[in-house]
C-alpha positions in Angstrom: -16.4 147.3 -110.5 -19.7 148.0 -109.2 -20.9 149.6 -106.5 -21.8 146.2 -104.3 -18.0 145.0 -104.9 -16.7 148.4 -103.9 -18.9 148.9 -100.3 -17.4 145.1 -99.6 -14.1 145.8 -99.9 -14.4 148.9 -98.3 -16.5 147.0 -95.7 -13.6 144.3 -95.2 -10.9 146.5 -94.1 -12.8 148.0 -91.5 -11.8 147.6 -87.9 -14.2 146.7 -85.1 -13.4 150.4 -83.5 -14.8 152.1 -86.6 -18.1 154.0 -87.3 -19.5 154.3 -90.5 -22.8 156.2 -91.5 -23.7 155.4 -94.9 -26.2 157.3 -97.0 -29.9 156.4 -98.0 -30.5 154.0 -100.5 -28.7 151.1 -102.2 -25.5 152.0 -100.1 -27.0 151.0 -96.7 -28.4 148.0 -98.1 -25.5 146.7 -99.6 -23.6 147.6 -96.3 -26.3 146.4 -94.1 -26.1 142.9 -96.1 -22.5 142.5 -96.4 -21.6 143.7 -93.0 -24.1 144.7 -90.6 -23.0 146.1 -87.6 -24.0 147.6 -84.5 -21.6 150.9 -85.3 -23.0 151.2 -89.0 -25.9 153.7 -89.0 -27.9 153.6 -91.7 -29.7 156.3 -93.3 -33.0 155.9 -94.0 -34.2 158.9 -95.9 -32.6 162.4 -95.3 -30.9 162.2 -98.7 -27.3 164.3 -98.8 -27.0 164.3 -95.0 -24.6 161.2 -94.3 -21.6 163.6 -94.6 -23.3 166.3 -92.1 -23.8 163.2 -89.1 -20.5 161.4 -89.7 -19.1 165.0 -88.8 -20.5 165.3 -86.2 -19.7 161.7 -84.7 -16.0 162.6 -85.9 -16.0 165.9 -83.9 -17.4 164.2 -80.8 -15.5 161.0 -81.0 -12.1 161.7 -81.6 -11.1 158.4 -80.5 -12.4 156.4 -83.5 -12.5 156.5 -87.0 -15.5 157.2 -88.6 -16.4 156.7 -92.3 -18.8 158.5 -94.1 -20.2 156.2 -97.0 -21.9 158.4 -99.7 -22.9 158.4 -103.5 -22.4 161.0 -105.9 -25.5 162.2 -105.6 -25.8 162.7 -102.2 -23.1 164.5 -101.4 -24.2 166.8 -104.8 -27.2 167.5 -102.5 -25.0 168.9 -99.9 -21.8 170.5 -100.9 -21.1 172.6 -98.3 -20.2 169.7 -95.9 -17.3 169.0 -98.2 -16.5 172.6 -97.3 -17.1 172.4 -93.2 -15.4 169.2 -92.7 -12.3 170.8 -95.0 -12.3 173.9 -92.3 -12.6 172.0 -89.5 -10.5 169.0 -90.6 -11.2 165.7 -88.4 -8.4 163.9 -88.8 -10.3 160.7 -88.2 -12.7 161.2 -91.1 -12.7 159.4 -94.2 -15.4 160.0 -96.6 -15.9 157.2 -99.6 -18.0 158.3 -102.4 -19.3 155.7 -104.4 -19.4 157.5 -108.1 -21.6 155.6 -110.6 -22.9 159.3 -112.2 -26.6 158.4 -111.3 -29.1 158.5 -108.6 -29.3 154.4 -109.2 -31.6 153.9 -105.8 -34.3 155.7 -107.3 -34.2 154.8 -111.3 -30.7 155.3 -112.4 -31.2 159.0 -113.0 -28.1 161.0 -114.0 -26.2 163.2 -111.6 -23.9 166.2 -112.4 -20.6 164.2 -111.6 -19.9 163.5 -114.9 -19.2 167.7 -115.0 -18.5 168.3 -111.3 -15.4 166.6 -110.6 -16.3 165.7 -106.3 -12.7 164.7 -105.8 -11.6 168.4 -107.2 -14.0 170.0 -105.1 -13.0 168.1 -101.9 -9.4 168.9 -103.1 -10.0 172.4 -103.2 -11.4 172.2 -99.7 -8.5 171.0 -98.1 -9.3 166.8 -97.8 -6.3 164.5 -98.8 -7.9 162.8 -101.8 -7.7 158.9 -103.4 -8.9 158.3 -106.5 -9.9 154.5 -108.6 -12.0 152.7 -110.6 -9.9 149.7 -109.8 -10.5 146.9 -107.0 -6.6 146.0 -106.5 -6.1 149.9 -106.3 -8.7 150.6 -103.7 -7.2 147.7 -101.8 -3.9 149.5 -101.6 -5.3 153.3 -100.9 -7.5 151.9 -98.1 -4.1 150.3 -96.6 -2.3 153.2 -97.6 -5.2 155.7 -95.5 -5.0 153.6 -92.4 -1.8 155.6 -91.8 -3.0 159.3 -93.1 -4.8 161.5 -90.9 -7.7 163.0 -92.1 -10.0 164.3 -93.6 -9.5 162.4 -96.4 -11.9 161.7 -99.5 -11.8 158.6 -101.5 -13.7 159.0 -105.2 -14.4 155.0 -106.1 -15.6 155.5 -110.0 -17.9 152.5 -110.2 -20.6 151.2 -112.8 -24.1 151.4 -113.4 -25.4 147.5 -111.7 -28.8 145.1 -112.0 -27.4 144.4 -108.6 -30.1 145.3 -105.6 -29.3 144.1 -102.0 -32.2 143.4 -99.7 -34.3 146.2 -98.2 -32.7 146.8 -94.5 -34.9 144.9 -92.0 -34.3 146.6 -88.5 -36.6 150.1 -88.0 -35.4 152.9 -87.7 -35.5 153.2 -84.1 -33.8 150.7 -83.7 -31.1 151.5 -86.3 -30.4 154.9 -83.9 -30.6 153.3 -80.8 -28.2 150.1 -81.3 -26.1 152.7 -82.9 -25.9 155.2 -80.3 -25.7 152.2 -77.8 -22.2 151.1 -79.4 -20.6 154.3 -80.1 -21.1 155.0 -76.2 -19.1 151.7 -75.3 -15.2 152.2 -74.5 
C-alpha cells in the first residue's frame, strides 16, 4: 500500500466530530485532496511539530478525538512528543504514522526508521500500539481503535510512490482560521 491509499482509508473512517492535524508535506496534500475539511489543519512547514499541536488540541478538547497524522520522519524530528503525550496520556489521541523509511516530500531521502523501530518507542512510552502494512488490516484496527481509549499509535508500513497530490490551495491563514472556527463549534 502506499501512502495516498493509506491517508484514504484512514480519512474514510473518520467521523465529522474528529480533528486531525496532519504533518507538512505530501501527507496534508493527500488529505487535503481526499478529504478536506474544515477540522483538518494542515501543516504547512514546521516539520516534526504535528504531534506537539494535536496535543495540545487533545488536552484542550477532551470532547473530540483528535488524530495526529504524521510520517516517519517527522515524528524522528521530535521524539520527545511520543514521550509527553505517553506521560500525559489523552485518551482521545490517536497518532497514525505513515512509515515509507524516507523523507519522500522532499526527494525520497532515507530516514532512521528502518533502525528505530517508532512503534517500539511509542510502546515504551506507554501508547497502545497497531501495527500493518496491510489495507484489510488497517480497516479492522481502525474499527477496532474506535473502542480503545488512548493514546494510541498506529505504525502503517507503506511504500516508496510516483504518486503526488495537488499542492494545498487555501493560505495559511486561512487554514488556521477555518480550523479554529470549527473546533470552537459545539
Amino acid at each position: 500500500m502506499i501512502r495516498r491509499e493509506a491517508v484514504e482509508i484512514v480519512a474514510r473512517s473518520l467521523t465529522d466530530k474528529d480533528v486531525v492535524v496532519s504533518a507538512n508535506g505530501f501527507i496534508s496534500r493527500d488529505l487535503h485532496e481526499e478529504c478536506d475539511r474544515l477540522t483538518n489543519f494542515y501543516m504547512i512547514g514546521s516539520m516534526g511539530l504535528a504531534s506537539s499541536i494535536g496535543l495540545g488540541l487533545a488536552l484542550k478538547k477532551a470532547q473530540k478525538q483528535v488524530y495526529v497524522f504524521d510520517g516517519d520522519g517527522n515524528i524522528l524530528m521530535n521524539l520527545g512528543s511520543l514521550v509527553t503525550i505517553g506521560s500525559l496520556q489523552p485518551k482521545n489521541l490517536v497518532h497514525v504514522v505513515f512509515d515509507n523509511n524516507s523523507h519522500e516530500s522532499t526527494g525520497g531521502q532515507p530516514t532512521n526508521a528502518v533502525s528505530v523501530k517508532i512503534d517500539l518507542l511509542a510502546k515504551a512510552a506507554n501508547y497502545k500500539v497497531f501495527r500493518t502494512n496491510s489495507k484489510r488490516k488497517l480497516e479492522l484496527i481502525l474499527n477496532k481503535i474506535k473502542n480503545i481509549e488512548g493514546p494510541i499509535l498506529v505504525l502503517i508500513k507503506i511504500k516508496k510512490s510516483s504518486y503526488v497530490s495537488k499542492r494545498i490551495d487555501i493560505e495559511p491563514t486561512l487554514i488556521k482560521t477555518r480550523f479554529m472556527k470549527s473546533i470552537t463549534r459545539k
